[in-house]
Every structure is written in C-alpha cells, then in structure tokens.
C-alpha positions as CSV (number, residue, x, y, z in Angstrom):
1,X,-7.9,-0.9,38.3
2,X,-6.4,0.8,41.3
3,X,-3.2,1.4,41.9
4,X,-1.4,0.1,45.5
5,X,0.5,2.9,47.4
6,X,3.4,0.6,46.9
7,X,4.3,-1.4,43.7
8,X,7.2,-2.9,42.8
9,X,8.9,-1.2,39.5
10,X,7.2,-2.2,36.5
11,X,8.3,-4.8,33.8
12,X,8.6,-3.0,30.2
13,X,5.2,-4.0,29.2
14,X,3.7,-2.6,32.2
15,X,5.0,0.8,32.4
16,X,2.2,3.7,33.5
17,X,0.0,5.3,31.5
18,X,-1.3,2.2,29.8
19,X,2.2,1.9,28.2
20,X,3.1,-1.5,26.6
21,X,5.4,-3.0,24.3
22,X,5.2,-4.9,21.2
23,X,7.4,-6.6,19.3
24,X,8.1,-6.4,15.1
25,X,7.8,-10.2,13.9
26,X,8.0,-9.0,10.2
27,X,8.7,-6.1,8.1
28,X,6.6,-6.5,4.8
29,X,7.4,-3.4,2.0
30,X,4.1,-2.7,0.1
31,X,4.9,-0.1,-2.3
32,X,8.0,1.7,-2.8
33,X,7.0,4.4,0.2
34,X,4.9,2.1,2.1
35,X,5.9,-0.7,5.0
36,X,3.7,-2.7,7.1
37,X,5.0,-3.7,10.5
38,X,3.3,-7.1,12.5
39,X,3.0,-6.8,15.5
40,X,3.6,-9.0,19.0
41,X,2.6,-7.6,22.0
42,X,4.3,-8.9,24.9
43,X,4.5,-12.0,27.1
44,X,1.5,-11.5,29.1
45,X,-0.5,-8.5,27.3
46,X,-2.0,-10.0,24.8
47,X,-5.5,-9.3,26.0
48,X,-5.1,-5.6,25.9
49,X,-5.1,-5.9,22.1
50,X,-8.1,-6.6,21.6
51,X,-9.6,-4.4,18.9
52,X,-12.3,-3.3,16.9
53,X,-11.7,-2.9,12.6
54,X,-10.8,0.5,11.9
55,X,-8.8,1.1,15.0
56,X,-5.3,2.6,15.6
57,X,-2.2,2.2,17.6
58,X,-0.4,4.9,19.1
59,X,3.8,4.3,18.9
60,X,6.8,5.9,20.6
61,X,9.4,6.6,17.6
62,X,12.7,7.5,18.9
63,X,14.0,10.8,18.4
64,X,17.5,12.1,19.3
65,X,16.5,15.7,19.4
66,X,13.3,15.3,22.1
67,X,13.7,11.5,22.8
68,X,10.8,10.4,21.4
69,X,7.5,11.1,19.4
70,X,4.5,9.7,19.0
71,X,2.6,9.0,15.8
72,X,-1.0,7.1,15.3
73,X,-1.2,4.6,12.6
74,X,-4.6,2.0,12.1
75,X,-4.1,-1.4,12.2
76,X,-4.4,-2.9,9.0
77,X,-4.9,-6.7,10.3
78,X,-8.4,-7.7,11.2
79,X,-9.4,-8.5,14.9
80,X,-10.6,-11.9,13.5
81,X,-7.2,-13.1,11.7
82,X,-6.0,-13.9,15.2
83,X,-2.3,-13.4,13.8
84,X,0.0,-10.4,14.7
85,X,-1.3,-6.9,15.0
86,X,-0.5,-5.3,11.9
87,X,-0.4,-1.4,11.3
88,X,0.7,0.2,7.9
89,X,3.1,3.1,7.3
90,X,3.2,5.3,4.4
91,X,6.7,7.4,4.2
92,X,5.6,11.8,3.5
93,X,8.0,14.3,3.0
94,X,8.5,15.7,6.0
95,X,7.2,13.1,8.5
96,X,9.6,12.0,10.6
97,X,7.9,9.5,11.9
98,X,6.7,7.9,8.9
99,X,10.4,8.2,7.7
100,X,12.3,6.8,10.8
101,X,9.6,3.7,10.6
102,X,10.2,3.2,6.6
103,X,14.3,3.1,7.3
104,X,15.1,1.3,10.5
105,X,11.9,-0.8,11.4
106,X,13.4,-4.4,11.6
107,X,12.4,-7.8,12.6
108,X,13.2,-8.0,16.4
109,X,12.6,-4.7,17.1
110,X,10.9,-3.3,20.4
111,X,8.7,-0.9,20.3
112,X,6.6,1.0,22.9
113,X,2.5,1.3,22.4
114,X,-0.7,2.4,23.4
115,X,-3.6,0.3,23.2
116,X,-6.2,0.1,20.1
117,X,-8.4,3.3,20.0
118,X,-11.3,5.1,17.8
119,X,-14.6,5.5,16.8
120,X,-14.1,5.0,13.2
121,X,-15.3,1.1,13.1
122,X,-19.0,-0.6,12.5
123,X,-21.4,-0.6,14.2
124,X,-22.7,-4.0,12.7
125,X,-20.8,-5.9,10.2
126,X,-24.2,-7.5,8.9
127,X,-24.9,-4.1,6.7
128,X,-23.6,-3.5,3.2
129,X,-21.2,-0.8,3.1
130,X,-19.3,1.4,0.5
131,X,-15.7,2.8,1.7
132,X,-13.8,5.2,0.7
133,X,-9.5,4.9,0.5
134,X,-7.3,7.2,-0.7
135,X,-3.6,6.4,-0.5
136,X,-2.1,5.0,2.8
137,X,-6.2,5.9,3.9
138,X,-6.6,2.5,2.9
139,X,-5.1,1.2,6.0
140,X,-8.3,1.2,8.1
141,X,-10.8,1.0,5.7
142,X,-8.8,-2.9,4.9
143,X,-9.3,-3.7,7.8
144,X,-13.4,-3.0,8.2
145,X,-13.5,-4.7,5.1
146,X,-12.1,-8.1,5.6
147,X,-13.7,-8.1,8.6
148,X,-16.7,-7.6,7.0
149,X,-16.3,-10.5,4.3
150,X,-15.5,-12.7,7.2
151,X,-17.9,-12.1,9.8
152,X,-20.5,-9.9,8.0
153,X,-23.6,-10.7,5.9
154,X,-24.0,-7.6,3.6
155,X,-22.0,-6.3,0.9
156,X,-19.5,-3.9,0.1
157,X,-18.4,-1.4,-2.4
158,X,-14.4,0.4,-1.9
159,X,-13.6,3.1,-4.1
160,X,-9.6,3.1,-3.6
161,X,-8.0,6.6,-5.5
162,X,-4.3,6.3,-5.6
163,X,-1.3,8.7,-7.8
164,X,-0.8,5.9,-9.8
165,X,-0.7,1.8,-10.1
166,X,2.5,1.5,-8.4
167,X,1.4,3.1,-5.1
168,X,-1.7,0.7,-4.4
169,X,-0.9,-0.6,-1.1
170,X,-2.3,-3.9,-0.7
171,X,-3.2,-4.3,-4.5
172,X,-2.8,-8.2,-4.5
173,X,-4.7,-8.6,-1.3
174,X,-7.8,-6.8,-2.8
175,X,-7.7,-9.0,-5.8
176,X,-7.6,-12.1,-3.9
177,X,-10.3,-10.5,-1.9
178,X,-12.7,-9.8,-5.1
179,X,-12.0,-12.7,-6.4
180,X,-12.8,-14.8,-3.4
181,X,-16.0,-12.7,-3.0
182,X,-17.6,-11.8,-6.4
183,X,-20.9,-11.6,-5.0
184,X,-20.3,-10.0,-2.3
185,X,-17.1,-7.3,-2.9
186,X,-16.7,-4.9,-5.8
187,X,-13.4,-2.7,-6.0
188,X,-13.3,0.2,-8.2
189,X,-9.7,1.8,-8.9
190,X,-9.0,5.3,-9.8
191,X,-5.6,6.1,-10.7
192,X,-4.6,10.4,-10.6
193,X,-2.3,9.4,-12.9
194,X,-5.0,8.3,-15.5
195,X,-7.6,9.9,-14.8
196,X,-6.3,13.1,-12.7
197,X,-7.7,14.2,-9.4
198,X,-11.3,12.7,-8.7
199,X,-13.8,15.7,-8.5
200,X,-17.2,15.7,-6.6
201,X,-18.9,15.4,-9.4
202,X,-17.0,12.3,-10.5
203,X,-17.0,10.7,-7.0
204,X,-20.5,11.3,-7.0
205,X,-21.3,9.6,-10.6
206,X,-19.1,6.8,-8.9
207,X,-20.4,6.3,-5.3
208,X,-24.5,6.9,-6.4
209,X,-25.2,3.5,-6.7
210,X,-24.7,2.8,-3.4
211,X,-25.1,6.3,-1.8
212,X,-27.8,5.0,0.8
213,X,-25.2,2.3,2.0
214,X,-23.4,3.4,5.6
215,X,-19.9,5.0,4.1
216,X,-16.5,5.0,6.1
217,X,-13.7,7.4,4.6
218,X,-10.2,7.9,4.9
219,X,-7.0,9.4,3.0
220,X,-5.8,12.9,2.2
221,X,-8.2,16.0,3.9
222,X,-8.9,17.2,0.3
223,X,-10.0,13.6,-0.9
224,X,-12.1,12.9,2.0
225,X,-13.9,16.8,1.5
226,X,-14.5,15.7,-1.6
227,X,-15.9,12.7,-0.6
228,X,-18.3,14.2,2.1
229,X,-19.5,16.8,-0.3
230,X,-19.9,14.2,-3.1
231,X,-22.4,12.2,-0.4
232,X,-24.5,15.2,0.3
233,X,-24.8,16.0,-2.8
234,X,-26.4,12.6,-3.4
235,X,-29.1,13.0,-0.3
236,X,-26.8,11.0,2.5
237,X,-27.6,10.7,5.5
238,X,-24.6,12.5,7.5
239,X,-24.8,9.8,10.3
240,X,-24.2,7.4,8.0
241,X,-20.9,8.8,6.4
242,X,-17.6,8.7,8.7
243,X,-14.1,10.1,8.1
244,X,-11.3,9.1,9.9
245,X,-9.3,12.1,11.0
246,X,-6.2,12.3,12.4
247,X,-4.0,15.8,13.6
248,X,-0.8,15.7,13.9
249,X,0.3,15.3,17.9
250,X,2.6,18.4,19.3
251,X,2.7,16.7,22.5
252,X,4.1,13.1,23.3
253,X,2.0,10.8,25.9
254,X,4.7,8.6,26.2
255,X,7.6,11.4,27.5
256,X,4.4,12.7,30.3
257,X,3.6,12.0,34.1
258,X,0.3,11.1,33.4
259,X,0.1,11.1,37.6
260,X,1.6,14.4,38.2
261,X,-1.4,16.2,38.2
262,X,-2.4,17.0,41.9
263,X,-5.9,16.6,41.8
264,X,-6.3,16.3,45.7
265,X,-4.8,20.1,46.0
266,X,-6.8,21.1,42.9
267,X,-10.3,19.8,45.0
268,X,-9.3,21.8,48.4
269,X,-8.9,25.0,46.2
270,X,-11.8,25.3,43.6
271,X,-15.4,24.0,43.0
272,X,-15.8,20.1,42.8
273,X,-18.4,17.6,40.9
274,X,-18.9,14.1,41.6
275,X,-18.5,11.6,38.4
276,X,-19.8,8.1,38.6
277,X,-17.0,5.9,35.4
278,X,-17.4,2.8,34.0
279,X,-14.4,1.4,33.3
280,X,-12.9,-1.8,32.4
281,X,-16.3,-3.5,33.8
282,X,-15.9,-1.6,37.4
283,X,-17.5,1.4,38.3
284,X,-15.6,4.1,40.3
285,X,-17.2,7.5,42.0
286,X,-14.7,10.4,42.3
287,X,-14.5,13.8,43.5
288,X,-14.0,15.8,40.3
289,X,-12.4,19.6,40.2
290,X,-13.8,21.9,37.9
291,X,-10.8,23.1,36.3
292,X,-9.2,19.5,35.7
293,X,-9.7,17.1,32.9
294,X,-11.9,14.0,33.1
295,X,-8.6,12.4,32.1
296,X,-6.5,14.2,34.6
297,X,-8.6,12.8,37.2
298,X,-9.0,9.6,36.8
299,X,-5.1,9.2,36.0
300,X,-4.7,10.4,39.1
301,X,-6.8,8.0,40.9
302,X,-4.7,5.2,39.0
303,X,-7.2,4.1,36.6
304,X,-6.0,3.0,33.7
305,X,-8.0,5.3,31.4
306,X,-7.1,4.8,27.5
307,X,-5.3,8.3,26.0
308,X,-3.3,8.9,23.1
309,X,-2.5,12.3,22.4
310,X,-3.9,14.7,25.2
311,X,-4.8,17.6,22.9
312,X,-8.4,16.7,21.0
313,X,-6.7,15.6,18.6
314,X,-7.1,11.6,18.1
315,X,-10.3,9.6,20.1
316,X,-8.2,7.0,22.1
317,X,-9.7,8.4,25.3
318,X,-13.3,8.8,24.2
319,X,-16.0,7.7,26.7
320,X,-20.0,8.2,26.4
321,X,-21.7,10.7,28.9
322,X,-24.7,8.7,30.1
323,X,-25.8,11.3,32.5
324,X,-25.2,14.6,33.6
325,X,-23.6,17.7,31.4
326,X,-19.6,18.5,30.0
327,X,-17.9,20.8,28.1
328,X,-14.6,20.3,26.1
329,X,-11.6,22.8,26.1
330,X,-10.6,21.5,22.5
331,X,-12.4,19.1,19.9
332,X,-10.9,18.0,16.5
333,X,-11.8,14.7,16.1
334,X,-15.7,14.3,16.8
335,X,-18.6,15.6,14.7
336,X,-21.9,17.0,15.5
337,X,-23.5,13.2,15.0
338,X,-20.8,12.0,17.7
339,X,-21.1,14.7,20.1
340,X,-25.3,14.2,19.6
341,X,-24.6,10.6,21.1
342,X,-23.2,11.7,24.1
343,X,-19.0,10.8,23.0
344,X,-17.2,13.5,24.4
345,X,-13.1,13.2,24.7
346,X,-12.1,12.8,28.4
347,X,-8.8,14.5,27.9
348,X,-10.4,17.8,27.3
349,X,-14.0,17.2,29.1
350,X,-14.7,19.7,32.5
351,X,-17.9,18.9,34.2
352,X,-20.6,21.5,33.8
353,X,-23.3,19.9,35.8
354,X,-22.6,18.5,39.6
355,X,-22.9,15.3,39.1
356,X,-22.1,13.4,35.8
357,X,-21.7,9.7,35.0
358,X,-19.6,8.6,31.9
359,X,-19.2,5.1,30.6
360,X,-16.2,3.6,28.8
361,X,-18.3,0.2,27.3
C-alpha cells in the first residue's frame, strides 16, 4: 500500500509503521506470577489480526524514564476461537515489562501493537506433533496445540516442565483438553520441584517415543538446549525440531521514524540494486541502495512492511528470497534450516546480487 503525498493525520489505530491499537476486554491471573490479557483490536482493524498458532504480538509498555518499551509476547488464543486475541505474561525479576503488565493491566485499557509475527507455527496441522513448554514457554506452544485438536488430524504429545504445581499456567485448560481428546492428546508433567531439573538424558527417556514426530520448543534457553541436544541424541531430524527464541529488544519500534531514512539521497551517492516484493498480494519494483536495509527501503517507499524490533532479534519482518542473493548485518533468530529456505530478516538484509526478488506470502 502506498502512501499519498498528502494524508490527513491518522486515527490512533492507524498510526505509521503498522502501529495499531487494541483494547484489554479481560484481565484473567493464571498463576500467582502469570496474567493473560484478551485482546480487541480496534474499530476497523480487525483484519490485520489475522494470525497463524505460535505467533507473537509486539506491545508499547509505557515507561516514564524513555516513554515507552517494547516487549514481544505469543498469543496464547488460537486463530480458530474467533474470540479476543489473547497473549500471556509471566512477571521475571527484573523485567519491567513483564512487571508493569502484571500490576496495572486493566479491563479498558488501550494499548499500542504490532501485528502478529513468526516463524515458529506448523506447517500443516494434519501431522502428529510432540511440544515442548517450559514455564510461561507454554504460551505458544498452547496455542499450536488447540489449534491442532481443532483443525488437525494427527496427534500430539506436550511435555510441559514447570518449578512446581502452582506455577502451571493453563493447568485446567490442558486437563479439559486431555480429557476431551484421550485419543488424540497426551500431557506429561514434570515438576523441578519433584523431580529437580530435567536432564538430557531424562528428556530424552521421555520424548523417545515420539522422537520422529515434528517438535516445537519453547521456555527458558537452558531448557530448550536441553531439549535440542536431547533430540539429537535420539537421531532427529534438525528440520523437524523448532525453538522459539526471543532477545531481549534495546531498541523500541514504536518511539522510531520508520520514514526518516533518506533513501532517495542514499541511491544518488552509493551503488544501487533493483528488488522486485511481494507484499500484501501486490508486487512493487524499487531502486535499492547497497548500504540500506531491505526494511529501510521499503518503509521509505510507504509500504507497510511488518517489523518488530529492528535489530535481528525477533522474525516479525521475515520475508523469503525467491531470487537473487543477500546478506544480513545481524541474525539471532533464524537457524541454518531457515536461512537454507531462503527466510532472511528484512531489517538487517543488504542486497549482494543486482537484482533480487523477495516475497512476503
């Protein structure tokens, strides 16, 4: 979508950037550290919501130091519930976000968003799957599995780890889960409390059963090391295991002028490439400089590009090279397997080639 030379100034769920708002329709408190907020987006924005299971939303959290930060939690509601989004907060020690969510989000409460992003979701829902949460890591991996029960055919296996049995977000939930799908849904508990810290060994013993099913992981660093090593140990394939990772943000999209860059100036004084984008069902060809950012460029133009965090550090603003050759300044996020496929972060993406063509279906 392009933007007109003149515009009139934008209602608050149409600010630049991609910004929107949502609304909190209900604050439900899952454990004693542990809220989920649902979500409302506003009159009219709906349809930018749409989402795959395993996703996240970025949020602006107030701040009176720096004005705002911005944190990245995963929706916890599945895209086929059709209710409010729902995205699940854990409060740690020294997040402030986490913290500032867990004490003042209310019921009425407006909050500024980015749309859905992330790789870590399905591919097919008709495949049996075994997943992997540890503590608030739980968050997306709910969400891939309900979605599963409901529109998938296979079956799945969760190995949850939690400290102990008051700190299982979404215990009832499971249950009903389980028990509404015997056949189809097994949920195996391990509590550090009991049973200490799992090992790879132990998540090994646990997970071998099921060790050729594809895997999704998320929690803690160290329980989702111990979960990749525990796979390879049993002969998995490493496509077929994904972790969700997430770095914590040192910059803040929402406090940036996405449009500042001068990419007109930066074209007159260096080496160009041309890049043919798919976007939003519309393809676009642009004049691309060599030391700008896929991202930079296109936000220039006044595409609405997704982005989160800028800095390699999340996948919001992933796209698929289909031809042609980049190179990233920065990469935390995407694995060898990802990079293989041709995913490549437009944030931190330079062209190497002179003419590339990148998709965002």
């Amino acid at each position: 979508m392009t933007v007109t030379d003149i515009e009139p100034e934008p209602e608050p769920a149409q600010r630049a950037g991609g910004v929107a708002s949502v609304r909190i329709v209900r604050v439900v408190r899952e454990t004693d550290d542990a809220v989920s907020l649902e979500l409302a987006p506003a009159d009219g924005h709906a349809g930018r919501f749409g989402y795959k299971p395993g996703q996240f939303l970025t949020l602006r959290i107030p701040s009176a130091l720096t004005g705002s930060v911005s944190r990245c939690y995963s929706l916890s509601s599945a895209p086929h519930e059709e209710g409010p989004l729902k995205v699940t907060v854990k409060r740690t020690v020294e997040g402030y976000g986490s913290n500032w969510l867990c004490d003042n989000a209310v019921e009425g409460m407006s909050l500024d968003v980015l749309p859905p992003a992330g790789l870590f979701t399905p591919s097919t829902l008709d495949t049996d799957l075994l997943l992997f949460g540890g503590g608030s890591g739980i968050t997306p991996v709910l969400s891939i599995l309900k979605s599963a029960l409901a529109q998938g055919s296979g079956h799945v296996t969760l190995i949850y780890a939690n400290q102990h049995e008051n700190s299982i977000i979404f215990a009832a939930e499971l249950a009903e889960l389980a028990a509404a799908h015997p056949d189809r849904l097994l949920v195996l508990h391990w509590l550090q409390s009991v049973q200490g810290l799992p090992t790879v060994e132990q998540l090994a013993a646990l997970a071998k059963p099921w060790a050729e099913r594809e895997a999704f992981v998320c929690g803690p660093a160290p329980f989702m090391a111990a979960v990749s090593a525990a796979m390879t140990s049993l002969g998995a394939d490493r496509k077929r295991v994904h972790s969700e990772k997430f770095v914590s943000l040192s910059g803040n999209p929402f406090e940036t002028d996405s449009t500042a860059v001068d990419v007109e100036a930066a074209a007159a004084d260096g080496e160009t490439a041309t890049v043919e984008v798919e976007l939003d069902g519309e393809n676009h060809e642009i004049t691309w400089p060599r030391k700008r950012t896929l991202l930079d460029v296109l936000l220039a133009k006044g595409l609405e590009a997704p982005f989160s965090c800028r800095e390699g550090a999340c996948s919001a603003c992933v796209c698929r090279v289909v031809s042609g050759e980049v190179t990233m300044r920065r990469n935390e996020v995407l694995e060898d397997d990802d990079l293989a496929d041709g995913y490549v972060l437009a944030c931190q993406a330079i062209p190497v080639t002179d003419d590339v063509s990148v998709t965002y279906s």
